[in-house]
Each structure stands twice: as C-alpha cells, then as structure tokens.
KESE-98637 format. One record per residue (C-alpha): x, y, z; residue number from 0. Coordinates in steps of 0.25 Angstrom, whole numbers, m for minus. Example, Ala and Ser with C-alpha at 12.3 -4.5 7.8 and 13.67 -1.06 7.14 Angstrom:
<gumars>
<gumar px="49" py="m18" pz="31" seq="0"/>
<gumar px="55" py="m4" pz="29" seq="1"/>
</gumars>
This chain:
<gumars>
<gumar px="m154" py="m20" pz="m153" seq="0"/>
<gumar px="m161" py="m13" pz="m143" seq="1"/>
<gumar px="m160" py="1" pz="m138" seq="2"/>
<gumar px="m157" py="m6" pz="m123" seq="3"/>
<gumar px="m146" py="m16" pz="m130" seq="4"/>
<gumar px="m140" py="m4" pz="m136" seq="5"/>
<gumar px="m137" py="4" pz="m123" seq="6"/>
<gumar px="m131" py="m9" pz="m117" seq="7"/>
<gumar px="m122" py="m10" pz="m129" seq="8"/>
<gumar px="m117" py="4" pz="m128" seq="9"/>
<gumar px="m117" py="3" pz="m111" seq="10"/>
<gumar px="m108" py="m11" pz="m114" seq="11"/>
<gumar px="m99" py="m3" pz="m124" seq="12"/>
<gumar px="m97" py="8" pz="m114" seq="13"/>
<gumar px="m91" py="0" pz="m103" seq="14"/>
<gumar px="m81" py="m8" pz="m112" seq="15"/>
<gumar px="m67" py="m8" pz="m108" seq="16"/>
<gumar px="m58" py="1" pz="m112" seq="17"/>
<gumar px="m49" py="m10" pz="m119" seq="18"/>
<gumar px="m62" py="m15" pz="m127" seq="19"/>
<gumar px="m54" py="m13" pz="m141" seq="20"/>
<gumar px="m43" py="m23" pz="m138" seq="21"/>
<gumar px="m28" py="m23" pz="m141" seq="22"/>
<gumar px="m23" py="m28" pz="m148" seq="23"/>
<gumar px="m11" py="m39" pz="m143" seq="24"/>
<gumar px="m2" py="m51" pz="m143" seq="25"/>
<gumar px="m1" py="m59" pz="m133" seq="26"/>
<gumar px="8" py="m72" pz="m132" seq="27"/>
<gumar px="10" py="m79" pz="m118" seq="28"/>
<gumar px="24" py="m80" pz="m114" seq="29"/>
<gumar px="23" py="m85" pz="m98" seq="30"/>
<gumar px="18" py="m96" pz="m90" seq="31"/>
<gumar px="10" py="m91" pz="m78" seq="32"/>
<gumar px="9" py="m99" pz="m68" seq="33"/>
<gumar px="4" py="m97" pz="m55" seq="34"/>
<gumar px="1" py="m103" pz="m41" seq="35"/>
<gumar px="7" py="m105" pz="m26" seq="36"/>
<gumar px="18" py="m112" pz="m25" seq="37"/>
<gumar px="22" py="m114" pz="m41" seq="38"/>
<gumar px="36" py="m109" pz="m40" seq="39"/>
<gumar px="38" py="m122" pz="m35" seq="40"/>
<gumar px="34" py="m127" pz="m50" seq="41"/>
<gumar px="47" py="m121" pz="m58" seq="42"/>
<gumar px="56" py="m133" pz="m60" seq="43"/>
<gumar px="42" py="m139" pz="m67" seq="44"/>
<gumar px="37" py="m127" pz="m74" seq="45"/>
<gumar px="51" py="m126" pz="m81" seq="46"/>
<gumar px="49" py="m140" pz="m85" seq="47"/>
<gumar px="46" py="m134" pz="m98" seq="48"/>
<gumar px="58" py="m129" pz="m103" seq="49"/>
<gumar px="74" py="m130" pz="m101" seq="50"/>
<gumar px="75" py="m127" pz="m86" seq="51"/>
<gumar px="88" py="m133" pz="m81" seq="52"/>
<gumar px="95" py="m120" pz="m77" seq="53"/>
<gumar px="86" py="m109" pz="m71" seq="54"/>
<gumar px="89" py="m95" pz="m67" seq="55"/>
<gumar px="82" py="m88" pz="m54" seq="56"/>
<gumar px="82" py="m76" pz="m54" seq="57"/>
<gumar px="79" py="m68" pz="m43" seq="58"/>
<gumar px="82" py="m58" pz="m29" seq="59"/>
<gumar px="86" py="m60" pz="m15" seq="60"/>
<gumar px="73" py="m58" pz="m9" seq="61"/>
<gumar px="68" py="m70" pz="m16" seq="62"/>
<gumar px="80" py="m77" pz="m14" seq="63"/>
<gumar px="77" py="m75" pz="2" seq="64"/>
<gumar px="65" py="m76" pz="0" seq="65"/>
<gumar px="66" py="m90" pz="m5" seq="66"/>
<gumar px="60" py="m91" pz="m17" seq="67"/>
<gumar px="73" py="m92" pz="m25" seq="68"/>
<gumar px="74" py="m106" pz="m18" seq="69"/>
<gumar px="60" py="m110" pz="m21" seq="70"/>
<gumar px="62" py="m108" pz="m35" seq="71"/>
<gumar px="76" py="m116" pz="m35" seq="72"/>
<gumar px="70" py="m127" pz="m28" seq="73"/>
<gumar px="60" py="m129" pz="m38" seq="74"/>
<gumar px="68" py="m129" pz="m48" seq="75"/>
<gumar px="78" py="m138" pz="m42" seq="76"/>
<gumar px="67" py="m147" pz="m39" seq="77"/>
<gumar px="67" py="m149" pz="m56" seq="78"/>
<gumar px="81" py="m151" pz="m57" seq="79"/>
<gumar px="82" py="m138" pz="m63" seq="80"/>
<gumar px="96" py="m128" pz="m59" seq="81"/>
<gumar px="94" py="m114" pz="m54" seq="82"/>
<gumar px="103" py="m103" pz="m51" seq="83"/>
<gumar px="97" py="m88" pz="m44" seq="84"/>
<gumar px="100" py="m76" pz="m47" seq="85"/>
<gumar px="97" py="m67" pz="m34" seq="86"/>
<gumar px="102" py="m55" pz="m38" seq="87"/>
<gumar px="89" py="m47" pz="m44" seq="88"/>
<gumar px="86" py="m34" pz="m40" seq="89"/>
<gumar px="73" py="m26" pz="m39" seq="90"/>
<gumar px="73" py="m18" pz="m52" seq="91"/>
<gumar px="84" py="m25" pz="m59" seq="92"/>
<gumar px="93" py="m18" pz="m68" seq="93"/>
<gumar px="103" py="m23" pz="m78" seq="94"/>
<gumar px="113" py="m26" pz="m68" seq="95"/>
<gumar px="103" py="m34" pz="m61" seq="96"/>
<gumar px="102" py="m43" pz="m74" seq="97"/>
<gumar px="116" py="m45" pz="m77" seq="98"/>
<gumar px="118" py="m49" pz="m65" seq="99"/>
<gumar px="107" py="m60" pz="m68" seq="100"/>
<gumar px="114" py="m63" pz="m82" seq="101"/>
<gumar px="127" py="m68" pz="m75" seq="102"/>
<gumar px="120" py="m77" pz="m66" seq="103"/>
<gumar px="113" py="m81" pz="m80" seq="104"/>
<gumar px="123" py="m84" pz="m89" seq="105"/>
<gumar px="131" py="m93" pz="m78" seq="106"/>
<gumar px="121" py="m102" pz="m75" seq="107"/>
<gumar px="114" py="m102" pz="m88" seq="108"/>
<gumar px="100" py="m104" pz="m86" seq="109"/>
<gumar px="90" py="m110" pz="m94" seq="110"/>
<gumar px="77" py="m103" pz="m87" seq="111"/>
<gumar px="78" py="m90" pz="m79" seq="112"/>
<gumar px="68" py="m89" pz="m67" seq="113"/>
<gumar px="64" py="m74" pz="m61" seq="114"/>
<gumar px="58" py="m75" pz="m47" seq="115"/>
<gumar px="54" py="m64" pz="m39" seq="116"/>
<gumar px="48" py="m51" pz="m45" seq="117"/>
<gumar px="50" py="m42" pz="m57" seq="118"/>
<gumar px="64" py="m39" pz="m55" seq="119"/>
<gumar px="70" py="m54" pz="m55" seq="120"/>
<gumar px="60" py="m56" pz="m66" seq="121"/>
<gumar px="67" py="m45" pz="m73" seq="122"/>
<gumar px="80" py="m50" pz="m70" seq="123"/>
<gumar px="77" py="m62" pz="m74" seq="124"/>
<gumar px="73" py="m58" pz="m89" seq="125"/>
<gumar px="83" py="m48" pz="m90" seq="126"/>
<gumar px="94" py="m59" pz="m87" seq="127"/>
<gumar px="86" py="m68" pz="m98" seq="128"/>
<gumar px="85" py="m57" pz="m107" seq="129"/>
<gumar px="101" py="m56" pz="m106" seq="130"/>
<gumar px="104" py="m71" pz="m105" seq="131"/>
<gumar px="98" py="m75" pz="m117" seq="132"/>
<gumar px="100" py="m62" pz="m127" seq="133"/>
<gumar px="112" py="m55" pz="m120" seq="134"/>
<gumar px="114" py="m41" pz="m120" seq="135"/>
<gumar px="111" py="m31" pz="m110" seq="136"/>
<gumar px="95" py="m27" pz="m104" seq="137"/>
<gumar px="96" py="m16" pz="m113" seq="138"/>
<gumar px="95" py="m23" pz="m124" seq="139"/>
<gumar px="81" py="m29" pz="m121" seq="140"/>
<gumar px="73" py="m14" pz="m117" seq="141"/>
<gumar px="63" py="m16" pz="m125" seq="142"/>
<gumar px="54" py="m26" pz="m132" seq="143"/>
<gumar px="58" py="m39" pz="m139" seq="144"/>
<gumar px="74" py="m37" pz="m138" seq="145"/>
<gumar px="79" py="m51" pz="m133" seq="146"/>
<gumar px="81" py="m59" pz="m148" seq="147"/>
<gumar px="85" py="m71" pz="m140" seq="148"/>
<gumar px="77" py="m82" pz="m134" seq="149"/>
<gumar px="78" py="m82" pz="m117" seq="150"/>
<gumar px="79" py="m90" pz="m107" seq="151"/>
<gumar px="64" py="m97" pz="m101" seq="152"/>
<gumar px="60" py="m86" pz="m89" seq="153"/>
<gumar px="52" py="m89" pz="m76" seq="154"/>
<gumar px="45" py="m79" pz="m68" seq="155"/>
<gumar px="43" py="m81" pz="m54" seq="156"/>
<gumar px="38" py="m69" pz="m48" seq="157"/>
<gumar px="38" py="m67" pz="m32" seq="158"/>
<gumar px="30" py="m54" pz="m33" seq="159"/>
<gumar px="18" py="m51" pz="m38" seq="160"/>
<gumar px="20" py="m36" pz="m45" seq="161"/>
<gumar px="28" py="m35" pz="m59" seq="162"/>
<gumar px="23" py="m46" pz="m66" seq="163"/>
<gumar px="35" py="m46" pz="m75" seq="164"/>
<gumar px="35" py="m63" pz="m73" seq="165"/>
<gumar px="25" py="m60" pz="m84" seq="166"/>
<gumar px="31" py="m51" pz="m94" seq="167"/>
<gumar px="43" py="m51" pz="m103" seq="168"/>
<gumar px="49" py="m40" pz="m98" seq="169"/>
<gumar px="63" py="m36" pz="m91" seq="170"/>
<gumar px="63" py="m25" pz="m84" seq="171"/>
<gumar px="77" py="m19" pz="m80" seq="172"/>
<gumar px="84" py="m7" pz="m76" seq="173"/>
<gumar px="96" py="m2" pz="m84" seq="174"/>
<gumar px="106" py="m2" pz="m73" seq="175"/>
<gumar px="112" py="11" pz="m78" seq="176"/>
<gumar px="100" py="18" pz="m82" seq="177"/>
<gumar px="91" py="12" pz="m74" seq="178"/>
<gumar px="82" py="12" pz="m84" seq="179"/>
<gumar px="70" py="2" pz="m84" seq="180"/>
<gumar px="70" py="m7" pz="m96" seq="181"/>
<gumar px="60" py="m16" pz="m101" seq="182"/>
<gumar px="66" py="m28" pz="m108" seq="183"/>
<gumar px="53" py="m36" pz="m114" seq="184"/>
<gumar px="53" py="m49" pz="m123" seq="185"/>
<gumar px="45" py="m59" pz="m124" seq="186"/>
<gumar px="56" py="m68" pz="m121" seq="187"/>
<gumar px="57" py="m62" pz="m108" seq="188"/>
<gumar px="42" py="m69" pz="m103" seq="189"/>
<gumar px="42" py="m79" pz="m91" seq="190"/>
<gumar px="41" py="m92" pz="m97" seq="191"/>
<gumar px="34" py="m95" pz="m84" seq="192"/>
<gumar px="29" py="m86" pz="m74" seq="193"/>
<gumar px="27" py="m92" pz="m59" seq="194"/>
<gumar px="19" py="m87" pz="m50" seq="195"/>
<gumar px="19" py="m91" pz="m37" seq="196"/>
<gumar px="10" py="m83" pz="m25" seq="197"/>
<gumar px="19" py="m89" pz="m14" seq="198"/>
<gumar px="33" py="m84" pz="m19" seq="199"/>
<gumar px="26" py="m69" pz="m17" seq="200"/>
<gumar px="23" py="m71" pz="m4" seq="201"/>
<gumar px="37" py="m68" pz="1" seq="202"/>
<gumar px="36" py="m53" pz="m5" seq="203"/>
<gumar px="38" py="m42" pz="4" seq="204"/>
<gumar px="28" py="m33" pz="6" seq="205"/>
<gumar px="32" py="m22" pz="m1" seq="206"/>
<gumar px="36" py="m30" pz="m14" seq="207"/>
<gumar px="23" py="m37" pz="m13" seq="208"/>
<gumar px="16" py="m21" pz="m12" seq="209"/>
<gumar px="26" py="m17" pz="m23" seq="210"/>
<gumar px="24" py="m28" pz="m33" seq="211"/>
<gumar px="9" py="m29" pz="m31" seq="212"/>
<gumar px="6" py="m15" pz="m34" seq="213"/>
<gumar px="16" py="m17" pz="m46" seq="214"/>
<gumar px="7" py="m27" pz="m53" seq="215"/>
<gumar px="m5" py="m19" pz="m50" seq="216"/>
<gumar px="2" py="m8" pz="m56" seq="217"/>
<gumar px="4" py="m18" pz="m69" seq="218"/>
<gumar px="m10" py="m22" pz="m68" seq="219"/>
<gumar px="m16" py="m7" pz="m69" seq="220"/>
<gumar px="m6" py="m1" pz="m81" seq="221"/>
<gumar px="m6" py="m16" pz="m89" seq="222"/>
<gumar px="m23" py="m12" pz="m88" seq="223"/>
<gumar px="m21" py="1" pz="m96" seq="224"/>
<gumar px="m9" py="3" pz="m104" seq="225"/>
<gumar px="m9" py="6" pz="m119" seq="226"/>
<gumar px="m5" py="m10" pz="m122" seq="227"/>
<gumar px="m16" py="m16" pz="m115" seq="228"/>
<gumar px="m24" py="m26" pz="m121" seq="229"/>
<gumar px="m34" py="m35" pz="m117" seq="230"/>
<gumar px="m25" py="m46" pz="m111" seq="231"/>
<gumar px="m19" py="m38" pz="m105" seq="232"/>
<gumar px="m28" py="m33" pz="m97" seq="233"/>
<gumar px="m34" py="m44" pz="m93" seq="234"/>
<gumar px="m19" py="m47" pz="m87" seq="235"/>
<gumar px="m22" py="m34" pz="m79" seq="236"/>
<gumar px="m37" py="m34" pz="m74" seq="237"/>
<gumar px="m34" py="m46" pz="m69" seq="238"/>
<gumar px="m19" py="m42" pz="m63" seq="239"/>
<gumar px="m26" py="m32" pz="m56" seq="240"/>
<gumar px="m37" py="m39" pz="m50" seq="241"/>
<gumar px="m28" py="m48" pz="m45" seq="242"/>
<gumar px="m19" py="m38" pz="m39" seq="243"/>
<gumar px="m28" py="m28" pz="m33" seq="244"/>
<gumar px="m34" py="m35" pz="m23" seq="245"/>
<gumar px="m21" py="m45" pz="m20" seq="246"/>
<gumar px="m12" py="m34" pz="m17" seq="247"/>
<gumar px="m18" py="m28" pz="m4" seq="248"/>
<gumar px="m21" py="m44" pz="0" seq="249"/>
<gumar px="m5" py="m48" pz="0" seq="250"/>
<gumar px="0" py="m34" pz="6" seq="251"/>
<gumar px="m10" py="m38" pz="17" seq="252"/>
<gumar px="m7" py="m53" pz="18" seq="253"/>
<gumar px="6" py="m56" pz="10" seq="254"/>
<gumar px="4" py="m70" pz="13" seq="255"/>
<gumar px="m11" py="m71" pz="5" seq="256"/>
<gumar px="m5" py="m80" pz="m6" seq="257"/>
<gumar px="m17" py="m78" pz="m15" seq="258"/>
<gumar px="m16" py="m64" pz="m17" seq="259"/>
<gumar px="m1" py="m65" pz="m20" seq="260"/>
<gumar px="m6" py="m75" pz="m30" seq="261"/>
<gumar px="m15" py="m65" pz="m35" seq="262"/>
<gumar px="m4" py="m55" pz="m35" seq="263"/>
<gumar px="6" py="m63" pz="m40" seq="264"/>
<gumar px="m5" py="m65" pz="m52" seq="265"/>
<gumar px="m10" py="m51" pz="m55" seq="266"/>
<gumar px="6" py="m46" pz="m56" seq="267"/>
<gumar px="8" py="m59" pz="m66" seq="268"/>
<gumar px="m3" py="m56" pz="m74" seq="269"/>
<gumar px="0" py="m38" pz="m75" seq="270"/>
<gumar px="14" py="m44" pz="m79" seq="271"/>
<gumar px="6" py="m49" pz="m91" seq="272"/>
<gumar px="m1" py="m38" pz="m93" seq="273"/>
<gumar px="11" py="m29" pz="m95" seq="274"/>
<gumar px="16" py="m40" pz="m103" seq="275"/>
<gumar px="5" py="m34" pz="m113" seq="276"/>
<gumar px="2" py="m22" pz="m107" seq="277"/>
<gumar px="15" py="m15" pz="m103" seq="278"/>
<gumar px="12" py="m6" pz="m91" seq="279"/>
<gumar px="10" py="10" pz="m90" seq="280"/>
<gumar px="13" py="25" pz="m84" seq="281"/>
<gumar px="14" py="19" pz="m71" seq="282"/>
<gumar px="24" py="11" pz="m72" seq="283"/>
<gumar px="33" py="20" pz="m80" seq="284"/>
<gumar px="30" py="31" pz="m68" seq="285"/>
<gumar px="35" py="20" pz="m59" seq="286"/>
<gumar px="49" py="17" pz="m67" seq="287"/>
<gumar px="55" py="32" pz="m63" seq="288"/>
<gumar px="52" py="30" pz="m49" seq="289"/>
<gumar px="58" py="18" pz="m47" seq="290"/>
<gumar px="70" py="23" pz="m55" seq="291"/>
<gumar px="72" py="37" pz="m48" seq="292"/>
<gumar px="64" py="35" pz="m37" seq="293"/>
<gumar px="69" py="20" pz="m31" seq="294"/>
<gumar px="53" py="19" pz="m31" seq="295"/>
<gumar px="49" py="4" pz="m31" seq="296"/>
<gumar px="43" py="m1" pz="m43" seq="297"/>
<gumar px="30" py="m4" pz="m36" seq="298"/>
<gumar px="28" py="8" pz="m29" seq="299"/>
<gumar px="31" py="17" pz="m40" seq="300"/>
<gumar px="21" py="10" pz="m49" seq="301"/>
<gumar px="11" py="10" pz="m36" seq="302"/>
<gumar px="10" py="24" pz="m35" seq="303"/>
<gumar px="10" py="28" pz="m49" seq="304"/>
<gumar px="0" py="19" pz="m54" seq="305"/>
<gumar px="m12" py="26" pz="m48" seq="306"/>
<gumar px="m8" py="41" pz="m55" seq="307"/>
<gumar px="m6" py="33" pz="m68" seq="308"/>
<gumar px="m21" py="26" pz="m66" seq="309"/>
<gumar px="m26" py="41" pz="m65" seq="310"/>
<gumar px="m17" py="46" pz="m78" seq="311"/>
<gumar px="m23" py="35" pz="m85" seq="312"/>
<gumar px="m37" py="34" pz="m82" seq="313"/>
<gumar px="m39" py="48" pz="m89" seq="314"/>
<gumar px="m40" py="39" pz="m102" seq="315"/>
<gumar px="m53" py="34" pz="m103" seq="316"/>
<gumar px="m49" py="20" pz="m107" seq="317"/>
<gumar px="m40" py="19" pz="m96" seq="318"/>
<gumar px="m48" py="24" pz="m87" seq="319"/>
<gumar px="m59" py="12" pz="m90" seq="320"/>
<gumar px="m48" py="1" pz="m90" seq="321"/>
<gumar px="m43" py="5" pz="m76" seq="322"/>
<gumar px="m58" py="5" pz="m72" seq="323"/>
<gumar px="m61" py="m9" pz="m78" seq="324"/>
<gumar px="m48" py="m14" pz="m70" seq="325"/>
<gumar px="m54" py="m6" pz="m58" seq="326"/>
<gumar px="m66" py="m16" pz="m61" seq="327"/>
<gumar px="m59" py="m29" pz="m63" seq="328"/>
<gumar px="m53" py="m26" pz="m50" seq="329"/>
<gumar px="m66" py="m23" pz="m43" seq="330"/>
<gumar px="m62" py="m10" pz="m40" seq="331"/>
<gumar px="m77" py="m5" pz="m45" seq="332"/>
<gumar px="m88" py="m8" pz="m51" seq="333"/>
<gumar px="m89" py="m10" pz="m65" seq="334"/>
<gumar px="m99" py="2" pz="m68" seq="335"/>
<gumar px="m90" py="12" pz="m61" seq="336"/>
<gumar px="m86" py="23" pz="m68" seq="337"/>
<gumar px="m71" py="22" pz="m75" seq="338"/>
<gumar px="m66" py="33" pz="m66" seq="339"/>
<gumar px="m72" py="28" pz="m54" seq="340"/>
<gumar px="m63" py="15" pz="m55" seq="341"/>
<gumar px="m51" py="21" pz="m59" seq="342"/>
<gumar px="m52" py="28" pz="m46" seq="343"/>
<gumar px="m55" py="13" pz="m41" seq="344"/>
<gumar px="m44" py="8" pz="m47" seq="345"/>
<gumar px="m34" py="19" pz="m41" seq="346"/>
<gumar px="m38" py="19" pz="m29" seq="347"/>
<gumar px="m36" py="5" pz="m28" seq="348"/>
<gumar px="m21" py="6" pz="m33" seq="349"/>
<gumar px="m19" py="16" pz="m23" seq="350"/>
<gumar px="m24" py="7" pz="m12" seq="351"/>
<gumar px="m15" py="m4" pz="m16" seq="352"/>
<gumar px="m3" py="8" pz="m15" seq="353"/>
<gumar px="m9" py="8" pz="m1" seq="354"/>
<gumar px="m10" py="m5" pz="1" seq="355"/>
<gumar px="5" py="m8" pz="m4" seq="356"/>
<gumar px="10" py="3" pz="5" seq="357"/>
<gumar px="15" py="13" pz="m4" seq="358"/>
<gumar px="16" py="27" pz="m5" seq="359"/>
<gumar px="7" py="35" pz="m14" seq="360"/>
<gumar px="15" py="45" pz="m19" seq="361"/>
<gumar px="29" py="48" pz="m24" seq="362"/>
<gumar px="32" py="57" pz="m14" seq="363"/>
<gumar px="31" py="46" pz="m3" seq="364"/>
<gumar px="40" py="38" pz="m10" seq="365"/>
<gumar px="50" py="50" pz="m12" seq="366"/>
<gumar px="49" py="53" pz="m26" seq="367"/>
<gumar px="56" py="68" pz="m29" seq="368"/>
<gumar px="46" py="75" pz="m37" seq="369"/>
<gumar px="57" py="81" pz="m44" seq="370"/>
<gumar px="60" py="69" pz="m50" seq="371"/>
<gumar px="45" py="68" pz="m57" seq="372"/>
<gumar px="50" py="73" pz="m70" seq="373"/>
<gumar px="61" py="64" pz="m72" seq="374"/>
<gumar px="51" py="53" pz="m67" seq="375"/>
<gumar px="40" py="58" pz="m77" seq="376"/>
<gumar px="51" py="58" pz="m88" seq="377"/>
<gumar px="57" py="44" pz="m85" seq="378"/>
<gumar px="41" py="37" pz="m84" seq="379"/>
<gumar px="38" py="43" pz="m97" seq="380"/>
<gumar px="48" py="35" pz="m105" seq="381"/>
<gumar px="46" py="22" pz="m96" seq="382"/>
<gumar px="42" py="12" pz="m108" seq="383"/>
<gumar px="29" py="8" pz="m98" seq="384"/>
<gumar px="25" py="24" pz="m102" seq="385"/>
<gumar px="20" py="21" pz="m116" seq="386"/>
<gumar px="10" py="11" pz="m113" seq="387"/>
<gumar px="2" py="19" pz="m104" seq="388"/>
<gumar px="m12" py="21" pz="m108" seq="389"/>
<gumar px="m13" py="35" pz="m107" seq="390"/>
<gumar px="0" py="43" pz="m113" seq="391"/>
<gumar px="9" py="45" pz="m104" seq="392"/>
<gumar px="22" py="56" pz="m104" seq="393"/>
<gumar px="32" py="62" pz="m94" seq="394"/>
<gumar px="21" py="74" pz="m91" seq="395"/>
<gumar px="11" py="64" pz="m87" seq="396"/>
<gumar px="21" py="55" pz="m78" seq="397"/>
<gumar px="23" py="69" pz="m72" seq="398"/>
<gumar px="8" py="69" pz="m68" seq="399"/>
<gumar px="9" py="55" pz="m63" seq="400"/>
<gumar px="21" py="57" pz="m54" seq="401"/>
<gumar px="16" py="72" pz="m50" seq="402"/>
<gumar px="3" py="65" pz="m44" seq="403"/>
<gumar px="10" py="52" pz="m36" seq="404"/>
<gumar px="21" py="61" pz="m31" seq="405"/>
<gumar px="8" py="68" pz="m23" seq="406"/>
<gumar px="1" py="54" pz="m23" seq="407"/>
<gumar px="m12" py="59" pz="m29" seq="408"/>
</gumars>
C-alpha cells in the first residue's frame, strides 16, 4: 500500500459515522404498512385475513364531523362486517377516557378494535384492548410486557401526521387522579395493520396539522440520537426527516397539496417506528411537565424545547456528528461542512419550522411562571423518555434547558 492509499484510508476513516460500531438489536415486524390515496376505502378487504365480524371504531367527534367515521363504516359495511363507534375520545386521554371505552367494548363485544384519528384515539383504542382482553386496571400495564393474555386484532388508522403511535406498541394514558403519564407497551399492543391514507389528513385544522407535523419531526431528531439507537432505526429517522422537513412548510401553505400530506403522513409513520426501537429523549420529557402544569400542547411544548436539547446535546462529539449527518441527509449542507457548522444548520432549520408553524419561541410567550421551573426540572427528570438521552441528563441540567427557552435563546 501506498503512502497516497494510506492517507485515503485514514481520511475515509475520519469521516465515518458516529454510529460506525453498530448495536446491537432485535427486531421482529409486528404491523402491516400500507399506504396510498384513498385506501381507507380497502378495510372490509384488508381484514379478509382474520375474524372480522364485529369491529370497534374508535374515535372523536371532530372525525365524526368530519366524516370519516362514516367512510370507515361504509367500508366495512360494504363486507358484511358489523361496526359500532366509540366518539367519546379525548385529546390526551386518561383512565376515565378508557373505561368509558371499555363499556362500549364489552357490550358489543368486538372481534377487531379499529383507532382513527391521531394518537389519542389510537391510545384509546389500546388501552381499551389492553383492558378487554386481560382485565384489570391501566396501571397495571405501566411498564414493559405486562399483559399475559393474547388481544384482540388492532388497526390503525391515523388522520394526522404527527405521533406515529399507529406504529408502536404503546398506550399512552394519564392517570386520572395523578395525572401521571404512563407508558403501557407490549408487543401485543402493535397494529396488525396500519393504514395510511393522505386524503383523511386533509380535513386537519391548521393548528393540528402545525402541531402534529412538528411532533413527528421532533421523533425524527431524538429517535436519531438517543442512547438505544441502532442502525435500523436510524435509518427510520434519516428518512422520517427527510420527508418531514421540506413537507411541513408545503401543507401549512397549501393544506390541500395531497403529496406532501402523503409525505407527512409517511415520515410521522416511519419516526413512530423508530421510537418503536429507539425510544425518544430529553425533549420530550421537558415537554411532559408543561403540558401537565402548564395546559401547554403537546406540540408546542415539544416544539420549543427541542431546539435547547439539539444545543445540550451536541456537546458530545458523537452526537454532534449524527445530528450533522442528519443535517446532510436532509440537504441542510454539504457534506464536507464542518460538524458544528451543520448543527447550526440543523437548528436553525427546526427554529424555522417553529416559524413556520406559528408558534411562539419561548415560554414566557406561552405563559409559563418561571417559578414553576424547579417543579418542572424535577418532574422532567424522572420522565421515563429522560434515561434514554444520549447525553446524561438530570434535574440541574432541565434547569438549563427551561432557563434558556423561557428567554427563547
């Protein structure tokens, strides 16, 4: 080998990524994907496959207005197949919200449960399976793996492009007397079919469709980094982002351009599937207390945070290179910038898609007490999201964090 050859190998060593060693993990499929304009119209044939006489739609009043609801009976109808709707699904549902679910459930006694709309019927909809077919209460499933019982056959239909959750097997549900977020995952829980269909997302209004979109590019970003990451899951988020970035702006614009709700509608399914490996990070847990003690939305909260995390993060040189090569992918640079040259990129871009989405860039806007900061720093510091952030994260550090977005620097 030649002294020329050997300065290429070392210059091609020095610019592989940071996730070079790979991770170890264990992947199983769990959920049909399918995608496409119109599809919805499919159901009664896609549930061909299993023991579909009795379905369960669950789901909100908006979608009811809006429609949908009907769409979805149609089609099954159309297979012979008997449906009953639950309406009664609130945003951010809680215990209550499920049981009321439940009752509905056990009367008509289901053989597939359907969820359309966003994450909240979706949520809904698992926890009422959850409880259905292994009794109990929510709090019995916080955690990992705690249903011993098979459930019932789950479809996702998602109406917005923003928590992903049609791709994850993951409740998530307040305690109605605590109001404490709990995350009740099993594989169990996974869509057996996730439907997406562009054309049921056109009927968002636009603040769910800026709320939801800068959701899932939030997933995108923290799936891209955490301490869990492996490759295929970042491969779920390169390309989650890259479809989200540039779509988000297009359907704030136009919210009738049908392909950019299609990419949307993709890149929020595909970061659902990298939390499903990936978990997400510090953001996320910041966002949970405002929401809580703040009536914050979700996507706000998430939003705004997500830009201080990027900066708390990128101070590890691994980091830092990841959120550059998804600054790349996402032609936010060129590819011999400089690391700290395209996380800049790569913030300034999320604070344009704040812009963009109209929303405000710092907590005192939103009016958040800064008194409150401690009990916020606390609270995001045992969030379970906390522990898989790539860069150790405690109640001094969330301190920082919520220091610098209540001044929106």
């Amino acid at each position: 080998m030649g002294a020329n050859d050997s300065m290429i190998l070392a210059s091609t060593e020095a610019r592989l990524p940071a996730d070079w060693r790979l991770a170890s993990f264990d992947i199983t499929p769990r959920t049909r994907l399918i995608f496409g304009n119109g599809s919805v119209n499919r159901l009664g044939r896609i549930l061909d496959g299993i023991s579909s006489r009795r379905v369960l739609l669950v789901t909100d009043p908006g979608i009811v207005r809006a429609g949908h609801a009907e769409r979805v009976h149609r089609a099954l109808s159309a297979e012979g197949r008997e449906s009953v709707v639950f309406s009664g699904v609130r945003e951010n549902p809680d215990t209550e919200c499920v049981d009321e679910c439940l009752k509905v459930a056990r009367d008509f006694r289901p053989d597939v449960i359907v969820g359309l709309g966003g994450g909240s019927s979706m949520d809904t909809a698992k926890g009422c399976n959850f409880l259905l077919t292994n009794g109990g209460r929510m709090q019995d499933y916080w955690g990992v793996g705690k249903a011993t019982r098979p459930m019932l056959p789950f479809v996702a239909i998602p109406t917005t492009a923003g928590t992903g959750s049609e791709c994850q097997s993951a409740a998530l549900i307040s305690d109605a007397t605590t109001h404490q977020k709990m995350a009740c995952l099993d594989p169990k829980a996974a869509a057996y079919v996730a439907l997406l269909d562009p054309e049921l997302t056109v009927s968002q209004p636009a603040g769910v469709t800026a709320c939801t979109g800068i959701d899932a590019v939030a997933h995108a970003v923290e799936t891209a980094v955490t301490a869990k990451r492996n490759p295929v899951s970042s491969m779920y988020s390169r390309e989650a982002f890259t479809l989200l970035v540039p779509s988000l702006p297009m359907v704030l614009r136009n919210p009738g351009h049908l392909e950019a709700r299609g990419r949307m509608l993709l890149g929020a399914a595909l970061s659902g599937m990298a939390i499903e490996q990936s978990m997400l990070g510090a953001a996320h847990s910041a966002a949970n207390p405002l929401t809580a003690h703040c009536g914050v939305i979700h996507g706000v909260a998430v939003g705004l945070m997500l830009p201080q995390v990027v900066r708390f993060n990128a101070v590890d040189p691994q980091v830092r290179l990841v959120y550059a090569e998804l600054a790349v992918a996402a032609g936010l640079g060129e590819p011999g910038a400089s690391a700290d040259r395209l996380v800049d990129a790569l913030i300034q871009r999320l604070e344009e898609l704040l812009d963009a989405a109209s929303m405000p860039r710092s907590l005192k806007l939103l009016g958040v007490d800064s008194a409150l900061i401690p009990t916020l720093a606390r609270e995001a510091a045992a969030q379970w999201t906390a522990r898989f952030n790539p860069v150790a994260v405690e109640a001094s550090d969330f301190t920082g964090l919520y220091e610098a977005a209540m001044a929106g620097r």
